[in-house]
C-alpha positions as CSV (number, residue, x, y, z in Angstrom):
1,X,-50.7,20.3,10.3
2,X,-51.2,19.8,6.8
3,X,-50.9,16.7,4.5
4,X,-48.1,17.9,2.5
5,X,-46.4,18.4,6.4
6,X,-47.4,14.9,7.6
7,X,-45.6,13.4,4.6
8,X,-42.7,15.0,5.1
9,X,-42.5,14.5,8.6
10,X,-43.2,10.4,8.1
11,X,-40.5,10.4,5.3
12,X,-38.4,11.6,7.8
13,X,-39.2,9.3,10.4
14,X,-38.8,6.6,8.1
15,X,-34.8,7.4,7.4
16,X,-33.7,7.9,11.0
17,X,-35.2,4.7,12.2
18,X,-33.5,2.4,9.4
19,X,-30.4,0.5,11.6
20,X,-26.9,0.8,9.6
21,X,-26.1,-2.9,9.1
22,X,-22.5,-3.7,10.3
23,X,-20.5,-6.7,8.9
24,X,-18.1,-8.9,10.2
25,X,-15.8,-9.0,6.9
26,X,-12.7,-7.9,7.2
27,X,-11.8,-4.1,6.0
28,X,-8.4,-4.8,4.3
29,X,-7.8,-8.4,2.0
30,X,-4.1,-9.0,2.1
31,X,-2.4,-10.7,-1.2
32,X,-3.4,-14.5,-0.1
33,X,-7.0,-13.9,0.5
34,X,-7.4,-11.9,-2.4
35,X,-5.6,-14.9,-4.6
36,X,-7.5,-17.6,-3.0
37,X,-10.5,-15.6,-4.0
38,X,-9.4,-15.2,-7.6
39,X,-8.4,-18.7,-7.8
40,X,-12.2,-20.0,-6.7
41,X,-13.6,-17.5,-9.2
42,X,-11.4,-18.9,-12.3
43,X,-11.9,-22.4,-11.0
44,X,-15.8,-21.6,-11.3
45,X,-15.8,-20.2,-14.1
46,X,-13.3,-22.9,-15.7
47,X,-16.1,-25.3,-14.7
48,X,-19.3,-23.8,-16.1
49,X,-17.8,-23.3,-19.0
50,X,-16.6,-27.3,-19.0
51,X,-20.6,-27.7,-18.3
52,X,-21.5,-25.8,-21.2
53,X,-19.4,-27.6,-23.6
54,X,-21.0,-31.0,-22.9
């Protein structure tokens, strides 16, 4: 087999044997999870930006 054959072959090899993570976050957000998360990110933000003006 040739070089150029071996490095295809291992790049290969390399690809299939990479696991698919899986997560245990849900799919779908309804409307109060996607608030709650809005209202932590303006909450954040509204307090960095209280640090910064001290």
């Amino acid at each position: 087999m040739s070089k150029r054959n071996k490095k295809k072959q291992h790049a290969m090899d390399i690809g299939t044997t990479v696991p698919v993570p899986t997560h245990d976050a849900p799919t779908t957000f309804g409307f109060e999870e996607m608030l709650s998360e809005l209202e932590a990110i303006v909450i954040e933000a509204e307090s960095r930006l209280a640090e910064e003006a001290a």
